[in-house]
C-alpha positions as CSV (number, residue, x, y, z in Angstrom):
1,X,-9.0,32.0,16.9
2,X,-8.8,28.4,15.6
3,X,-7.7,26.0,18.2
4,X,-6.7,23.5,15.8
5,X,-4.3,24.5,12.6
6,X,-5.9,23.5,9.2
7,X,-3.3,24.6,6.8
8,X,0.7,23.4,7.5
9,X,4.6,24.2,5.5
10,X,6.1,21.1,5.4
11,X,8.9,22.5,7.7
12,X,6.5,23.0,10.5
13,X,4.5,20.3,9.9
14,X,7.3,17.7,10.7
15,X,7.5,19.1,14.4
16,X,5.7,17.4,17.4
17,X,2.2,19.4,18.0
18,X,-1.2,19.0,20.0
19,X,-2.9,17.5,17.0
20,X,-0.3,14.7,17.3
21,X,-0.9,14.5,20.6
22,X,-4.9,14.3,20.0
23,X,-4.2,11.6,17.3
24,X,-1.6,9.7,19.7
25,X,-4.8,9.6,22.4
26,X,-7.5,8.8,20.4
27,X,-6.1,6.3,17.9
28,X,-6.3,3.5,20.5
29,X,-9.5,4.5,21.9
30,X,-11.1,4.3,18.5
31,X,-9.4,0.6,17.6
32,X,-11.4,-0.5,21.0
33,X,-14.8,0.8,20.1
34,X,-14.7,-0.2,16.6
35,X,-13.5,-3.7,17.8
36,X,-15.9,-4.1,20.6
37,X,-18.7,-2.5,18.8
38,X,-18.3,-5.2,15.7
39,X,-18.3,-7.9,17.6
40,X,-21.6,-6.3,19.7
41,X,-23.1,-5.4,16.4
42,X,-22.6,-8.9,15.1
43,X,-24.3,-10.6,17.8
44,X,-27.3,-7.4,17.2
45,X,-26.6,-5.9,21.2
46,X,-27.5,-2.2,20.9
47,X,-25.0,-1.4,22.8
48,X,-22.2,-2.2,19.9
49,X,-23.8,-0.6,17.4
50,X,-23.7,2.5,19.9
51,X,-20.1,2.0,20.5
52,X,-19.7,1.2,16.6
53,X,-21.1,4.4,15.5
54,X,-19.2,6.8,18.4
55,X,-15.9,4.7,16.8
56,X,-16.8,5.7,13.8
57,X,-17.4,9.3,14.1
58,X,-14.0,9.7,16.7
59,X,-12.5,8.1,13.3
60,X,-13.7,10.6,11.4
61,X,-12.3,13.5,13.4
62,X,-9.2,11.9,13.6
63,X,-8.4,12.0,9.7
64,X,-9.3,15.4,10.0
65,X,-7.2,16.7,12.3
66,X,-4.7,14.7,10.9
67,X,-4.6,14.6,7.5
68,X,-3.6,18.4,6.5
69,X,-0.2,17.9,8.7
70,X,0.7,14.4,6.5
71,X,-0.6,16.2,3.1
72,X,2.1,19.2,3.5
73,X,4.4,16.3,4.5
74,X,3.8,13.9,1.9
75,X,4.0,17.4,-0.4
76,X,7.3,17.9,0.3
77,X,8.6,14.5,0.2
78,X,7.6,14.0,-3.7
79,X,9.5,17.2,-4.6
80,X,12.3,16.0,-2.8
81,X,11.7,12.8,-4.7
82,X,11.4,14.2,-8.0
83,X,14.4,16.2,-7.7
84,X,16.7,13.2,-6.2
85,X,15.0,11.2,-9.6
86,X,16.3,14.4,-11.5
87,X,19.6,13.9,-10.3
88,X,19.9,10.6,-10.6
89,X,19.3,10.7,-13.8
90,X,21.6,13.0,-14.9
91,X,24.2,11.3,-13.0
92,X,23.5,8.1,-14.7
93,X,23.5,10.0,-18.4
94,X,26.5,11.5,-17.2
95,X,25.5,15.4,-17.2
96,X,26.8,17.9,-15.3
């Protein structure tokens, strides 16, 4: 069983979930390393490069855990968009 969902519908993926949660955790803890681990790397202290490359790769698993939940939504945004567009157009060429 897959602990993590890969594939969303938009109408679940709009609902509050454990990746969210993940991501919500995790976000600020990678803004800290990559911060700290510039500014380290910059002044060449192995430890920032450490920290730099651990930021990187919690960065990485973050747009992966994330990203299939915002593609569904994003999906069913533009439909909804193109169809208001439709609409609107029609309205303004004065169809029924």
């Amino acid at each position: 069983m897959d602990l993590l969902k890969k594939k969303w519908l938009p109408e679940h993926a709009d609902t509050w979930t454990k990746e969210d949660t993940i991501t919500i955790i995790i976000s600020p803890i990678i803004y800290i390393l990559l911060t700290i681990g510039c500014a380290l790397s910059v002044l060449l202290i192995p430890l920032g490069f450490l920290l730099l490359f651990v930021g990187i790769v919690l960065l990485i698993v973050m747009v992966r855990l994330i990203n299939p939940k915002l593609s569904a939504i994003s999906e069913n945004y533009e439909k909804k968009q193109k169809q208001y567009l439709e609409d609107l157009e029609k309205k303004v060429k004065w169809e029924d």
